[in-house]
Structures are given as C-alpha cells and as structure tokens.
C-alpha positions in Angstrom: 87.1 60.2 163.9 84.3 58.1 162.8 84.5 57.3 158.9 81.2 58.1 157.3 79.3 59.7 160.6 80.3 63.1 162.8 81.9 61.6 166.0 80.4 62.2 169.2 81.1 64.5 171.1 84.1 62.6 173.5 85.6 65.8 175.0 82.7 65.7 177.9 80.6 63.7 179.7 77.4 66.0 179.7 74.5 66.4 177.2 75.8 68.9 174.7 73.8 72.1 175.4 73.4 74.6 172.3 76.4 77.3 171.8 76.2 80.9 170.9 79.2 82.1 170.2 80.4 82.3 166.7 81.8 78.8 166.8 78.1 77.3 167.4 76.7 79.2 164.5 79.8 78.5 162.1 79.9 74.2 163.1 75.8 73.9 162.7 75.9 75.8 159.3 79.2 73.4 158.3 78.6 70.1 159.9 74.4 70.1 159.7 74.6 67.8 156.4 76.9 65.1 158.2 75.2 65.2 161.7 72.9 61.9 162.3 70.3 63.9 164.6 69.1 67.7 164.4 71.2 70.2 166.9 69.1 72.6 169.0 69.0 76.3 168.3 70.7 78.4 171.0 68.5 81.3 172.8 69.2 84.6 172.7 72.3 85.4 175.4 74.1 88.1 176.4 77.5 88.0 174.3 81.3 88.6 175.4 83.4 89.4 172.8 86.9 87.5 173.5 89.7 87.0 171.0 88.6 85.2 168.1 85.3 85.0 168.9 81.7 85.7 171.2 81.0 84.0 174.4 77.5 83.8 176.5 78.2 85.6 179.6 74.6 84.4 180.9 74.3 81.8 183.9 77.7 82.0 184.6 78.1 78.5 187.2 81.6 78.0 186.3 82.8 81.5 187.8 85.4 81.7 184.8 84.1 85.2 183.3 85.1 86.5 186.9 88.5 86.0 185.4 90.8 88.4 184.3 91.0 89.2 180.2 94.2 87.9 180.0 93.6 84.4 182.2 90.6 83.5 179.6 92.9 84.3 176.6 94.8 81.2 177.8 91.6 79.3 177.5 90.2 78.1 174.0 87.2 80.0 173.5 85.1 76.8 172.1 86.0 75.3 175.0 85.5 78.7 177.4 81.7 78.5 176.0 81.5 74.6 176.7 82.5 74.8 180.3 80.2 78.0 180.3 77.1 75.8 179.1 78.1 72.6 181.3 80.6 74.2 183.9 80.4 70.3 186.1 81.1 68.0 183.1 85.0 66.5 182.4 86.5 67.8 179.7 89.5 65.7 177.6 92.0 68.9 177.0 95.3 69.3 176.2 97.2 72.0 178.4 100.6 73.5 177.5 103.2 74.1 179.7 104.7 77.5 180.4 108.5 77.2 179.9 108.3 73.0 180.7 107.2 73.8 184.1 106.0 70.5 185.1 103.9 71.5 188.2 101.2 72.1 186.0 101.0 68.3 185.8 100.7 68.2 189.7 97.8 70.9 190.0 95.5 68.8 187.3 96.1 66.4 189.7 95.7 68.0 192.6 92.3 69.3 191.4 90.8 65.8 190.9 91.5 65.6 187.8 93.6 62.8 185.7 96.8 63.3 183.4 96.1 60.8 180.3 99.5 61.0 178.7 102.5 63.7 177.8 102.8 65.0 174.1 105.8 66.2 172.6 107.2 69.5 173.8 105.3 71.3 176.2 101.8 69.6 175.9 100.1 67.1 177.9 96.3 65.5 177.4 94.1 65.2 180.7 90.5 64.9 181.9 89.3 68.1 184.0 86.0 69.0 185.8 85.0 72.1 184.1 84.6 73.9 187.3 88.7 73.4 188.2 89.5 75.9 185.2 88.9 78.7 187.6 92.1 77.3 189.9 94.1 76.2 186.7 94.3 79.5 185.0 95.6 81.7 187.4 98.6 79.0 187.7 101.7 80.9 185.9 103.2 77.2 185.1 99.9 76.8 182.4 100.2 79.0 179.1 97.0 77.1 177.2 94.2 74.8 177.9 92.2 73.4 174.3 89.6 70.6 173.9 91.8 67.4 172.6 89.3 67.6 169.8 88.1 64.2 168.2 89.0 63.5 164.6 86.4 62.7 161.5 87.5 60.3 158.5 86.6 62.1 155.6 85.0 59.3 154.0 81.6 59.9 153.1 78.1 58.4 152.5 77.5 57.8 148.9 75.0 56.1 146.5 75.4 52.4 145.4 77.1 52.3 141.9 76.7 49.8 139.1 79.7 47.3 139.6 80.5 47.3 135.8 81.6 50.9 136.2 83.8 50.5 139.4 87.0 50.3 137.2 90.0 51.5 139.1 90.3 54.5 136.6 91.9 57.0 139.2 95.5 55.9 138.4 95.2 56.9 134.6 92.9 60.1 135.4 95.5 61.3 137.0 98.5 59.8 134.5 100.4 57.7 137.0 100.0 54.8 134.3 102.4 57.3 132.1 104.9 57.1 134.4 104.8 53.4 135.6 106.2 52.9 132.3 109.4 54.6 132.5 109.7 52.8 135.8 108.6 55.3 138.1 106.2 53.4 140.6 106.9 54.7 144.0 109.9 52.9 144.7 111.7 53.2 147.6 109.0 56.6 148.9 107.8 56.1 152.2 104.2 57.5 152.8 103.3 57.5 156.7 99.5 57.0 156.7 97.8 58.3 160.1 94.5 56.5 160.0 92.9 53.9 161.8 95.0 51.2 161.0 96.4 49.4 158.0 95.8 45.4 157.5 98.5 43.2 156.0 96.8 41.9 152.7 98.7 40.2 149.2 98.4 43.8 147.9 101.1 45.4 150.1 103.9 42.6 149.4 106.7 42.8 147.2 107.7 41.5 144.0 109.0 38.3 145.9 105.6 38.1 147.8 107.0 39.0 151.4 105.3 41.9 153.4 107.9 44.2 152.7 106.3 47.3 151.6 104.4 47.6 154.6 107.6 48.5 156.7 106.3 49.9 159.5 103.1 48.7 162.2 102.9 51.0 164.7 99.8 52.1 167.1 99.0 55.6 169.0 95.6 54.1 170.5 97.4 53.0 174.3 97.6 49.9 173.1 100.0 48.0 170.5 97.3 46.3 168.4 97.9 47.7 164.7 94.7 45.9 162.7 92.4 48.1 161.5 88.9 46.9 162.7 87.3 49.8 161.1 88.5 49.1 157.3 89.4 53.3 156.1 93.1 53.1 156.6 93.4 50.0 155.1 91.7 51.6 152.0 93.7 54.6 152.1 96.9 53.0 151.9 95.2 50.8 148.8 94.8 53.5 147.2 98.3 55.0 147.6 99.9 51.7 147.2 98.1 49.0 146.9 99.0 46.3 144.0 96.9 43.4 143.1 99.3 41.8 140.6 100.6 39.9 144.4 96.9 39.2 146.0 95.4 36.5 143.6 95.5 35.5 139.9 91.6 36.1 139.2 92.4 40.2 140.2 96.0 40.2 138.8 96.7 43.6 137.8 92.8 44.6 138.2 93.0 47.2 141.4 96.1 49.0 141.7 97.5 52.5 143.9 98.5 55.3 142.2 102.4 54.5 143.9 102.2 50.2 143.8 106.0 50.3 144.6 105.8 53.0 147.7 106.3 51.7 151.1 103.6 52.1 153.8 104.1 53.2 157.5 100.8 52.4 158.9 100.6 54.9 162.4 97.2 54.1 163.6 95.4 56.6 165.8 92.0 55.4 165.3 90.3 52.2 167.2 88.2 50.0 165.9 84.8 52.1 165.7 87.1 54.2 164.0 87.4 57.1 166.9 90.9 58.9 167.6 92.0 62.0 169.6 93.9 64.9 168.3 96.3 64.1 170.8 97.1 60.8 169.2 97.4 62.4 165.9 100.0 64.5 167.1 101.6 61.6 168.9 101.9 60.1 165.0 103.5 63.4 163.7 106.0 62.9 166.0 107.0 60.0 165.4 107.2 60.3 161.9 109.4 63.1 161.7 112.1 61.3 164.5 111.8 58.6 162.1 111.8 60.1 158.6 115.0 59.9 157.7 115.4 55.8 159.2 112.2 55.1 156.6 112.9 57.7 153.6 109.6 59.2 155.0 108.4 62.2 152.1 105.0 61.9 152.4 102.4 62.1 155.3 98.7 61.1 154.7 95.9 62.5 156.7 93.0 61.8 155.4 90.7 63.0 158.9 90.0 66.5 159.9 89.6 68.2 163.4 85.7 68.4 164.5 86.6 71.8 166.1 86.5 74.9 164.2 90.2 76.3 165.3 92.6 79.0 163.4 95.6 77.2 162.6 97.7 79.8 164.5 96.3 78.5 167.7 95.4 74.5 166.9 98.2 72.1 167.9 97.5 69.7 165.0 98.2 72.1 162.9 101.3 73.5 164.5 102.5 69.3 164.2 101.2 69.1 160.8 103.6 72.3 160.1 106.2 71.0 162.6 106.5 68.0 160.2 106.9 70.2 156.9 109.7 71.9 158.5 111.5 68.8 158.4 110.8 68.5 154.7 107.7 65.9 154.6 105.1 66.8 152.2 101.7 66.8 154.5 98.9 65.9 152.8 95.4 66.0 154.3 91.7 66.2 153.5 90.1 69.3 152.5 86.7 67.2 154.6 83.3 66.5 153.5 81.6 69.3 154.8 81.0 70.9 151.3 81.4 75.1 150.3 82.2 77.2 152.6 83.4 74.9 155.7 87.4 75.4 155.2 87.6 76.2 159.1 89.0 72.8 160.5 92.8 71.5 161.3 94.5 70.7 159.7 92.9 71.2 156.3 92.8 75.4 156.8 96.8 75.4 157.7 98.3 77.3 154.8 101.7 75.0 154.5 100.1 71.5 154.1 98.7 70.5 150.9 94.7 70.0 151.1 93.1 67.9 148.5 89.3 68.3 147.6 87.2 65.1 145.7 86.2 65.5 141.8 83.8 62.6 140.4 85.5 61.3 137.3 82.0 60.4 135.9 83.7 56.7 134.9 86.0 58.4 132.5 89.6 58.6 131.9 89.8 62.2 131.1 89.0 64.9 132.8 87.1 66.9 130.5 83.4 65.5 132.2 85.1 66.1 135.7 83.4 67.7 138.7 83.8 68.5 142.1 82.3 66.2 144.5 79.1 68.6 146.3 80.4 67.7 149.8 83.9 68.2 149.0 85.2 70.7 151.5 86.3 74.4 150.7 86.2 77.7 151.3 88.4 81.2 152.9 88.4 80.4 156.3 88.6 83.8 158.6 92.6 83.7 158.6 92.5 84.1 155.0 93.4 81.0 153.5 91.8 79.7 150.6 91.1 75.7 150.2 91.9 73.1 148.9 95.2 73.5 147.0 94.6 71.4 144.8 91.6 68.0 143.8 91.9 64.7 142.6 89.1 61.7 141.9 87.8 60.8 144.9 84.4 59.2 144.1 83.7 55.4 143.8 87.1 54.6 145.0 88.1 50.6 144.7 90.5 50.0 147.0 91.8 47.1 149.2 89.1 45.9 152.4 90.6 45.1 155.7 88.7 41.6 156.6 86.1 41.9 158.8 86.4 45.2 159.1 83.2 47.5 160.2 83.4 48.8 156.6 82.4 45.5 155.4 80.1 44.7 157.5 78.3 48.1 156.9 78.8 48.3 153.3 77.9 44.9 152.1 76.7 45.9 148.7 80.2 47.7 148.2 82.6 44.7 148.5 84.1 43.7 144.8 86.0 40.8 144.3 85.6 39.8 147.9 88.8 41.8 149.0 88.3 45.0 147.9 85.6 47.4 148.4 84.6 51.1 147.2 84.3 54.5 148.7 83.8 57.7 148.5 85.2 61.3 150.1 88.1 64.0 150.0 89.8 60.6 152.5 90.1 59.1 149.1 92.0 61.8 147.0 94.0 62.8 149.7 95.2 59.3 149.1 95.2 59.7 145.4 97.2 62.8 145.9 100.2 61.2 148.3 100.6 58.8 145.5 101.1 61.1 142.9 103.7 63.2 145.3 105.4 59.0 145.9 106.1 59.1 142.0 107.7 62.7 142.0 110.0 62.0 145.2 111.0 59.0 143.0 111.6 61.0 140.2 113.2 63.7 141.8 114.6 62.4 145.3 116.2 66.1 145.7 113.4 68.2 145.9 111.8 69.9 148.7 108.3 69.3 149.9 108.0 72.7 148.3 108.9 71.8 145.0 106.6 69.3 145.0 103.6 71.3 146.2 104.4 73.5 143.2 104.8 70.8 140.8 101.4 69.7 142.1 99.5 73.0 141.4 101.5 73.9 138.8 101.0 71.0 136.3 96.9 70.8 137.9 94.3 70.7 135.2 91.8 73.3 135.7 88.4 72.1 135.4 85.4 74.1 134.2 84.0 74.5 137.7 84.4 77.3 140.2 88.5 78.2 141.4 88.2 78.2 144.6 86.4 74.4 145.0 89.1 73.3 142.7 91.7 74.7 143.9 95.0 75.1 141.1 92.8 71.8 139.6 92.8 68.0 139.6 96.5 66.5 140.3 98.3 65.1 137.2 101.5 63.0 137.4 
C-alpha cells in the first residue's frame, strides 16, 4: 500500500516482465490511470488455459507446466505466470497447509528459502526462488501457494481546492449532525482501523482531555512502533472520529468525524512509506476478532485494496475479511480508485463486506448536485458481484494530519489550520461510512452487522447517476 501511488511490485526481486494471461490484460486496463510509468505490452504467446484464467506456456525455465493439472491448481495462477516469466526471482507468498501439517514449513526451508512469519490457521508467509515451486507442489503437506500481495491506500491524487470551500460538510451530507443531537455520537462503538498507523492528536481525547478514545495502539509491521509516518490512517480515523472541540480553541468545533464519541483501535499494517503486506492485513483481522468482544469492536475500517486481481473464493484477505463478519463485525472497505469497471480486487469484490465508493459533494450540504468521484472504483467482477454497496462524500476530505507525516511533507498546499489537512479517495468514505455504521451500533447495540448493512442501503439516497457506480446510493444516518 502506498497512499496516492500503485506500490511496487514487493512480491519479487526481478524486473517485472509483461503478462499474458487474462490477469495482465485485466490489471493494465484497471490500474493504467494510477501507474507512475507506462507497462510494456506482452507478445503474442502460446496460451494454457488453467482454472480461472490463461497462462504462457512459452520459454518454460521454471519446468512448472511439466506438472500435473492438479499440482498447478494448487498454485495461484497470477503467480504461476510470474514464476513463468521470471522462474529465478524470490517470490513473498503465502502457502497453506494441508491438514496443519507443519513439514511444509521444513521443505521451504530446506529449498533455500526463508519462512517470514505464521498466519492464523493454516497459512504461513515466506520468500521462495521461483524455480523451488517444482519441488514444493508435489509435497502432499502444501494445499496452496499465493503471492502475499501488497496493499494500495485508496487515497487518491486530486486538484488543489480553494481553502474557503474546505468546510467539513461530510458530517451533515450524510445527517450525522441530526443525530448528534439526540445524543447519538458514537459512544462507546469501537471502530478497528487497519491502516498505516494512527497518531495520538487533541482530536482523539475525551471530554476530560485524556487519550481515551484512542484505546488501542497496536502494530502488524515486525516491529511495535505504532506512529504513522505516512499521515492516511491518521486521517481515516479523523474522519471517523476525530473531534476538534479538544485540539485547540481557534478550531473548536471546526473539523469533526462523523462518530466524535467512537473509540479508535489503531492496527497498523502499513510502515512509514506507507507499504504493507496482505499478510499483515490478515494478521490485523485476527486480532480484532479475538479481541472484539474485550473492545465492543462493531466496525472494521479498510480503507486499502489488494493490488492483485483475485476472486474472493480463493483470496485469503477476503476469506479474513469474511472470517471477521462471521463474528458479527461490520467490514467496511474501499471500493479503490481504479474507476468503472475495476471491481476485481480483495477485499472490495467479497460479496459479504460492505464496499463504499467516493461522491463529490460539490461544497454542498445536500445531495441533490452530488456525483460520483470518476476514479471511484466499481463494476461486476467475473464472480458476479456487483460494487460498491453503497457511496458517501469522499472528495476534499478535512481531516486530522499526523505531524511530520509524508502526507505533509508531500501535500504542503493541503495543510489547514496547521493540524489538519485534506484528501481525496474511496479511503475517505470508507471512513465516512464506518462512522455512520458507529452511530447505528449506538443506536441499536443489538443488531447484527446485517442489519446494519441493510439499514445502510436501505435508507441510501439514490443519486441521478448510473446504479451500479452508486451502488443502493450515498449513506445517510
């Protein structure tokens, strides 16, 4: 994940070569407008078809397509045709066990490669030489190898605004104000935010000015340093909860959350250039659901998406994203910034989780001049899910700034008031949209996660755009 720009590519160690299997055509036609550089164009090959998808079956150096039909079907195929293009570069992958059988671990090893870290369940992450797959899959104690995908914030690159029209309007465009008057704030709702970190500023204190709303620090990175270097999660939890009636008396009341009484869990999984693994994602999940009862955790924010096109019936951050709604946490992620046509990335595509595209609120409170963002993420992805469930404003955000932070450096022009700063992306309703589902839990502590996703589409209003980029329409408390 790297806020405003397409990671590189972390999984391997090689140049990346040019694909041609579906998955090369289907990320150049949905990532081109975010990519920094132009991606070469693949020859023509010779095609396998294999499972969900085509693989080059010419210059074969890895010796993999002399494998059995049913050995490759325990191999990703995106990362089948990366091995097949750079068969001698290491790969980061995560490789599930058959039945716990932890000799799996030892013949990584034994192969030369390196075990990073155990997952929950049956997974592991490690770094493998392409050119070992051809021992690893035979092994009956492996059921799957997949890339351990890097993750993008879906925060993306917009144009400078005039200051006098950054009002924090998003809390009344969506009618949270409504509801702060009968005393419904957030109170007591704990929102896990899985992001790169959340800073401790004035606006995540309490009424008595302690840090308590900020309840949990914890860090998924390998190392216990919870700061946010890179400034989006720090932003993202603004927005959810954020409160400047406790930072200083010049912005008293000025730049508030959507949920200003919610408590925070800030999981970070991103460093400070603002790169994670899927792995650590997952690592996050976990932990929030052994702890969700300990925190009153209802509410999961996501606001990053896999840069791997995967089916959710095979991606394991989508099988933790589901693993989590299960066990009655409303998931919330980001539909990405990708624009039409581009819903093919965990865990945005899952059909349980609730993803949330980006309307511009054109400065207004209502949302009769609303439109959907042109980068904001949707689409039917080839499983046959239709996204995003539902949108919310998520242009010219104003929301807290981590000090220091790479988005300040960067984005200069963007600070306001010295401690906040603005941004745009589907990272930023996502937000807008966990804050809304803080007030219902509030409201209704009983329900379900699925109540509340219904509540969410149900009282939507439908804007005059297309149905599918909207969704049921923009969230309204």
């Amino acid at each position: 994940m790297r806020g405003n720009n397409l990671p590189p590519r972390l999984w391997r160690t090689t140049t990346p070569r040019p694909w041609s299997c579906w998955h090369h055509w289907l990320a150049i036609l949905v990532l081109l407008p975010t990519l920094l550089g132009a991606m070469p164009v693949a020859a023509s090959d010779s095609l396998l078809s294999l499972g969900s998808g085509l693989v080059s079956t010419s210059g074969d150096d890895s010796g993999l397509l002399s494998l059995s039909s049913d050995l490759l079907a325990k191999l990703q195929p995106f990362l089948l045709n990366e091995v097949l293009q750079a068969p001698s570069a290491n790969y980061r992958v995560i490789i599930k066990r058959h039945d716990g059988d932890t000799t799996a671990d030892a013949a990584v090893v034994q192969c030369g490669g390196t075990k990073v870290k155990d997952l929950p369940g049956d997974y592991f992450v490690a770094i493998i030489q392409g050119l070992d797959l051809k021992l690893l899959l035979p092994l009956p104690s492996i059921e799957y190898i997949s890339i351990d995908a890097p993750m993008q914030a879906s925060a993306a690159v917009d144009t400078t605004a005039d200051a006098s029209l950054l009002k924090t309007i998003y809390p009344r465009t969506v009618e949270a104000t409504n509801v702060w008057s009968q005393g419904v704030t957030g109170h007591g709702v704990g929102v896990a935010v899985i992001d790169t970190g959340v800073v401790q500023v004035k606006d995540f204190s309490g009424a008595s000015g302690n840090p308590g709303r900020l309840v949990v620090q914890q860090s998924f990175t390998g190392t216990s340093d919870t700061s946010d270097g890179y400034g989006h999660g720090t932003h993202i939890a603004g927005v959810i909860g954020g409160d400047s009636w406790y930072s200083n008396r010049a912005v008293q009341g000025k730049y508030m959350g959507v949920a200003p009484d919610a408590n925070l869990l800030n999981l970070r999984v991103g460093d400070d250039t603002g790169q994670t693994y899927m792995s650590d994602v997952v690592s996050a999940f976990e932990w929030a659901i052994a702890h969700r009862v300990q925190y009153n955790i209802r509410v999961i924010n996501l606001s990053m998406t896999s840069t791997v096109p995967e089916s959710y019936h095979t991606s394991l951050l989508a099988a933790a994203a589901e693993h989590a709604w299960f066990n009655g946490i409303l998931v919330v992620v980001a539909a990405g910034n990708r624009g039409p046509d581009s819903n093919y990335f965990a865990p945005a595509d899952d059909p349980f989780v609730v993803t949330v595209g980006a309307t511009d609120s054109n400065g207004t409170v209502g949302a009769a001049d609303d439109w959907m963002a042109p980068w904001s993420s949707s689409g039917t992805n080839p499983d046959g899910v239709v996204k995003p469930d539902v949108v919310a404003p998520g242009r010219l955000i104003v929301s807290t700034l981590a000090p220091n932070s790479e988005f300040q450096q960067a984005y200069p022009d963007r600070v306001v008031d010295q401690n906040y700063i603005w941004m745009s992306g589907t990272s930023m309703s996502t937000a807008v949209v966990s804050g809304v589902a803080a007030l219902i839990f509030q409201a209704h502590p009983n329900w379900t996660n699925d109540q509340v996703k219904w509540l969410l589409g149900g009282t939507a209003t439908h804007l005059n755009v297309d149905s599918v980029r909207q969704g049921a329409g923009e969230v309204d408390a």
